[in-house]
N, CA, C and O atoms as CSV, one atom per row, in Angstrom:
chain,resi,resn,atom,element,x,y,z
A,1,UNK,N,N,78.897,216.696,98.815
A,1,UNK,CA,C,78.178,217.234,99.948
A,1,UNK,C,C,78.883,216.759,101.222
A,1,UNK,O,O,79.161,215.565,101.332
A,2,UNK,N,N,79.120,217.438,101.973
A,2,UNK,CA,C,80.148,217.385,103.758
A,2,UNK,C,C,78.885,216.156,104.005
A,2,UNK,O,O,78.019,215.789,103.211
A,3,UNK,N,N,79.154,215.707,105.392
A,3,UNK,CA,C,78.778,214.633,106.045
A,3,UNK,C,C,77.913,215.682,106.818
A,3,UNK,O,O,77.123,214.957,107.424
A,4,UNK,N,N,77.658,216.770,107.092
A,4,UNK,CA,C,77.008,217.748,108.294
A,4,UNK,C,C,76.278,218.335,107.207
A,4,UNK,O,O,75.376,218.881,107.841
A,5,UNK,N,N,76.050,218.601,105.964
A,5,UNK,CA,C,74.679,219.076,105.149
A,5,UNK,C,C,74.323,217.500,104.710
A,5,UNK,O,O,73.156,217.523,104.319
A,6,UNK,N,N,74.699,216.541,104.643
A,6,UNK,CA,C,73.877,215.571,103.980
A,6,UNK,C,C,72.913,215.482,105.443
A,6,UNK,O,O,71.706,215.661,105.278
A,7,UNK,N,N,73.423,215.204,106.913
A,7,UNK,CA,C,72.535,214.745,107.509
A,7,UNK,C,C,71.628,216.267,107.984
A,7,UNK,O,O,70.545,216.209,108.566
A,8,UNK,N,N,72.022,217.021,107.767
A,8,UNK,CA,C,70.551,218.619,107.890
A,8,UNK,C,C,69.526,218.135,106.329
A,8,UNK,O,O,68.296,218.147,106.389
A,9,UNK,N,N,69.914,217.931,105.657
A,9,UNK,CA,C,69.455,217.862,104.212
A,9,UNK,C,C,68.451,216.498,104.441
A,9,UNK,O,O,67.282,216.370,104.079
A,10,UNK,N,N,69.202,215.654,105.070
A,10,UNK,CA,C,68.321,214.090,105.619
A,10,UNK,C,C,67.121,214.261,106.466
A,10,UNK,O,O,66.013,213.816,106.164
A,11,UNK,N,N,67.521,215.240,108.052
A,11,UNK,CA,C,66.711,215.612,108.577
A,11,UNK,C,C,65.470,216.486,108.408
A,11,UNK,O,O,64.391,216.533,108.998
A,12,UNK,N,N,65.952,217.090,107.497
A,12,UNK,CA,C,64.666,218.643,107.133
A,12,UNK,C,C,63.699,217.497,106.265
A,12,UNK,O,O,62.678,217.185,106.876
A,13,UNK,N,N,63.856,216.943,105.146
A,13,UNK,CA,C,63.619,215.971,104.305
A,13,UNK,C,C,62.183,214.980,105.867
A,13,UNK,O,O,60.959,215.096,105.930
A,14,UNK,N,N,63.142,214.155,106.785
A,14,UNK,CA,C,62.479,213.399,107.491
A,14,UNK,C,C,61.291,214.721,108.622
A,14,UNK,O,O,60.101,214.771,108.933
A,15,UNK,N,N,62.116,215.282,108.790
A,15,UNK,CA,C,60.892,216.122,109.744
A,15,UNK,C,C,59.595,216.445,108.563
A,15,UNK,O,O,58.685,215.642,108.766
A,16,UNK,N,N,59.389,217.054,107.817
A,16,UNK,CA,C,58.901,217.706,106.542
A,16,UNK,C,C,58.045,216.518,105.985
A,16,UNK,O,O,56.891,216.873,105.742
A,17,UNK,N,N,58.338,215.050,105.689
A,17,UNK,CA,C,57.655,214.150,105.247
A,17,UNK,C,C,57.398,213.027,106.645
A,17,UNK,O,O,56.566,212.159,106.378
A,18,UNK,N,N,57.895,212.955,107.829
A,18,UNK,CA,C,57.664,211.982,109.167
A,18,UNK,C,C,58.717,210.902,108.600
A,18,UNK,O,O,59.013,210.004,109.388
A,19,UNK,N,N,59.109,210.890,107.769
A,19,UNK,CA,C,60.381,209.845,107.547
A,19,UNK,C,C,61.141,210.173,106.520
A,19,UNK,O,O,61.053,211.133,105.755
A,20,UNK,N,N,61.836,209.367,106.559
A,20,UNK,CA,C,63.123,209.391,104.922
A,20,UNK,C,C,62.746,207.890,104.582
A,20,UNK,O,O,62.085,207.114,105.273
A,21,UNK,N,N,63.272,207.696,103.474
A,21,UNK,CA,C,63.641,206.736,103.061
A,21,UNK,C,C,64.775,206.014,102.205
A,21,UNK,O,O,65.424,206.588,101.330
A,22,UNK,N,N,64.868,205.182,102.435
A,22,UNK,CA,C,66.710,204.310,101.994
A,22,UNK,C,C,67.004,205.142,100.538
A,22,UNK,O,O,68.085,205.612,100.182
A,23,UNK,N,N,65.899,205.175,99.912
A,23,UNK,CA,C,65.988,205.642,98.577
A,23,UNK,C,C,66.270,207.228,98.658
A,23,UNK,O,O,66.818,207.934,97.811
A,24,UNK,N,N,65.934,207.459,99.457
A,24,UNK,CA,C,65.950,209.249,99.510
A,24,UNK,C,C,67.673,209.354,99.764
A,24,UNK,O,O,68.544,210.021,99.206
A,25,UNK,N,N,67.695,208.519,100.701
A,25,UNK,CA,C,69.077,208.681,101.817
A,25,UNK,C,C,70.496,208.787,100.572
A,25,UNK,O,O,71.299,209.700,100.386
A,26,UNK,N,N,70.364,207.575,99.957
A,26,UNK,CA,C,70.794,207.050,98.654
A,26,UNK,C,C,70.761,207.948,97.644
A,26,UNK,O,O,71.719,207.947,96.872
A,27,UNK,N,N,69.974,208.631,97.490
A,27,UNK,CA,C,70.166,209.929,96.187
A,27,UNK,C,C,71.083,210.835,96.711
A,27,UNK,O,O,72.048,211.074,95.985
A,28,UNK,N,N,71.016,211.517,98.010
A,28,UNK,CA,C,71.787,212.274,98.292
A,28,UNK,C,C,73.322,212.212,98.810
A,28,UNK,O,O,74.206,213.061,98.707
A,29,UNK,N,N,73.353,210.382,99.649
A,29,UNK,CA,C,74.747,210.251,99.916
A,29,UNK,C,C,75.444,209.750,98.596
A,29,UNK,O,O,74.957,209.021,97.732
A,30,UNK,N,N,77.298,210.582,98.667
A,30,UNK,CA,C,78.282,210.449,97.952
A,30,UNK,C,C,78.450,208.856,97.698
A,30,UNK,O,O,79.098,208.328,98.601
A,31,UNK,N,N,77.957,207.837,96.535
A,31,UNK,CA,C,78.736,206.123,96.728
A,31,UNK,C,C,80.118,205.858,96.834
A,31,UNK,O,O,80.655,204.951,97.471
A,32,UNK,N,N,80.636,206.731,96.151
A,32,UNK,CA,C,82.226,206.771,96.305
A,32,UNK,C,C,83.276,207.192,97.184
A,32,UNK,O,O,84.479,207.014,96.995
A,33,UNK,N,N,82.596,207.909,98.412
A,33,UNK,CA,C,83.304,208.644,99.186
A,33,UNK,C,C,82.456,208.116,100.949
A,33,UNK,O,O,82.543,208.787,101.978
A,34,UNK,N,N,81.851,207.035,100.833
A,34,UNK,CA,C,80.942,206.958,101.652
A,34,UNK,C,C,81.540,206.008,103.024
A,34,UNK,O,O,80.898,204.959,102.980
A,35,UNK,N,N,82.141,205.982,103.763
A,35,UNK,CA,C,82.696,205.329,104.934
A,35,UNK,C,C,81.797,204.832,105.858
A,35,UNK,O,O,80.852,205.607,106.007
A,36,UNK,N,N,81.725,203.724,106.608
A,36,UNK,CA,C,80.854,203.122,107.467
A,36,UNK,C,C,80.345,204.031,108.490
A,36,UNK,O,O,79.205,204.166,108.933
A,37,UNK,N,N,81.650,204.738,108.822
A,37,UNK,CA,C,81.709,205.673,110.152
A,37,UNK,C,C,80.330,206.608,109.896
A,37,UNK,O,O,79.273,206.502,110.518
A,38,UNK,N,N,80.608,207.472,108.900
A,38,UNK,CA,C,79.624,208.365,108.058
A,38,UNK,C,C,78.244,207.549,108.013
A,38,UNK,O,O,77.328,208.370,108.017
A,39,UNK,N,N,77.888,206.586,107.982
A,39,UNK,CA,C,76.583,206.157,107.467
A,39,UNK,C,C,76.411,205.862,109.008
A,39,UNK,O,O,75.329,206.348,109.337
A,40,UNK,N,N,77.280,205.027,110.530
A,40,UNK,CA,C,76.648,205.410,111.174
A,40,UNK,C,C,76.115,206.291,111.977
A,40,UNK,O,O,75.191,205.973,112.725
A,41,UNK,N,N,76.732,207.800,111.929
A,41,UNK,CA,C,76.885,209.481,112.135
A,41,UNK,C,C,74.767,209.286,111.661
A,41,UNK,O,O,73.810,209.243,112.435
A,42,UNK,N,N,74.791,209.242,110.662
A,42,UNK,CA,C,73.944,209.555,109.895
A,42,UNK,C,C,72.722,208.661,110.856
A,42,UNK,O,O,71.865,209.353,111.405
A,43,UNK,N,N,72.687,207.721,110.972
A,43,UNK,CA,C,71.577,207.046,111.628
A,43,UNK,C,C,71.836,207.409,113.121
A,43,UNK,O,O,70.890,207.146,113.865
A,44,UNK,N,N,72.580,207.783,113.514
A,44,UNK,CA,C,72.616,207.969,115.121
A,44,UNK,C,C,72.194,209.297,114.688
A,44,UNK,O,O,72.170,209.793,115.814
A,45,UNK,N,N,71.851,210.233,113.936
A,45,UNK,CA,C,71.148,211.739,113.821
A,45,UNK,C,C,70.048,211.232,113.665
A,45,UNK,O,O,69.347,211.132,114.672
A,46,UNK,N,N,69.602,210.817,112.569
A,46,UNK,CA,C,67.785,210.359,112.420
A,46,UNK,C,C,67.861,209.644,113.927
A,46,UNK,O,O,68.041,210.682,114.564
A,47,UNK,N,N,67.856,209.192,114.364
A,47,UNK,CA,C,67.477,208.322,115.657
A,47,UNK,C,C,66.976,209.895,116.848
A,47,UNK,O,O,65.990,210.390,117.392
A,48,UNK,N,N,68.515,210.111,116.684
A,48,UNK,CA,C,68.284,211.129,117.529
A,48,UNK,C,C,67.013,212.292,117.542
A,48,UNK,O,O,66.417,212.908,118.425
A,49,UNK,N,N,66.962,212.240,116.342
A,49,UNK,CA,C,65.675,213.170,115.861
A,49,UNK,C,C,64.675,212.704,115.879
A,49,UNK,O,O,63.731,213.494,115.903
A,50,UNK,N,N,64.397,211.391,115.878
A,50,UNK,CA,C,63.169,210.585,116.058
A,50,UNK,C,C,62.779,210.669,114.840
A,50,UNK,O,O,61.616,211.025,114.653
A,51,UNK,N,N,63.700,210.347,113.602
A,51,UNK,CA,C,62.732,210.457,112.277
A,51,UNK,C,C,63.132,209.123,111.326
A,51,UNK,O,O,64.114,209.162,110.585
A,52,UNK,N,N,62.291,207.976,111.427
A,52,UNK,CA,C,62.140,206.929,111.091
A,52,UNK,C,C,62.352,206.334,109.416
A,52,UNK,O,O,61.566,206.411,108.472
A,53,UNK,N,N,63.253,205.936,109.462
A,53,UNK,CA,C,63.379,204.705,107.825
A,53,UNK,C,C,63.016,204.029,107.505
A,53,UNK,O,O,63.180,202.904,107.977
A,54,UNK,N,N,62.134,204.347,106.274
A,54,UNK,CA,C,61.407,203.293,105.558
A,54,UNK,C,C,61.776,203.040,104.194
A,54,UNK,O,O,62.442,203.874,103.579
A,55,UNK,N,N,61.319,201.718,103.543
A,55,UNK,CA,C,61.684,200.825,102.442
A,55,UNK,C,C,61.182,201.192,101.307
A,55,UNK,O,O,61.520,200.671,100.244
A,56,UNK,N,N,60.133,202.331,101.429
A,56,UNK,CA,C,58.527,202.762,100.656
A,56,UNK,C,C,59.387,204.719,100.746
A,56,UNK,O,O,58.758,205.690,100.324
């Protein structure tokens, strides 16, 4: 999955339920292909969207 459908796929997910979670985030991002840069892309979008990470 590109780095630009995981975080639409993250967001629809967080708008749709009021959050994501680590575990959600984690099913859908690549472990093997996963770069720091990319994971912080990804939280500077939820932020931006105002859609909050939780542990639950």
């Amino acid at each position: 999955m590109e780095l630009q459908d995981l975080i639409r796929r993250v967001i629809e997910i967080g708008h749709r339920r009021g959050f994501v979670t680590f575990d959600q985030i984690n099913e859908l991002m690549p472990s093997t292909k996963t770069a720091p840069e990319d994971i912080e892309t990804l939280m500077e979008a939820l932020s931006a969207a105002e859609i909050q990470i939780t542990d639950e």
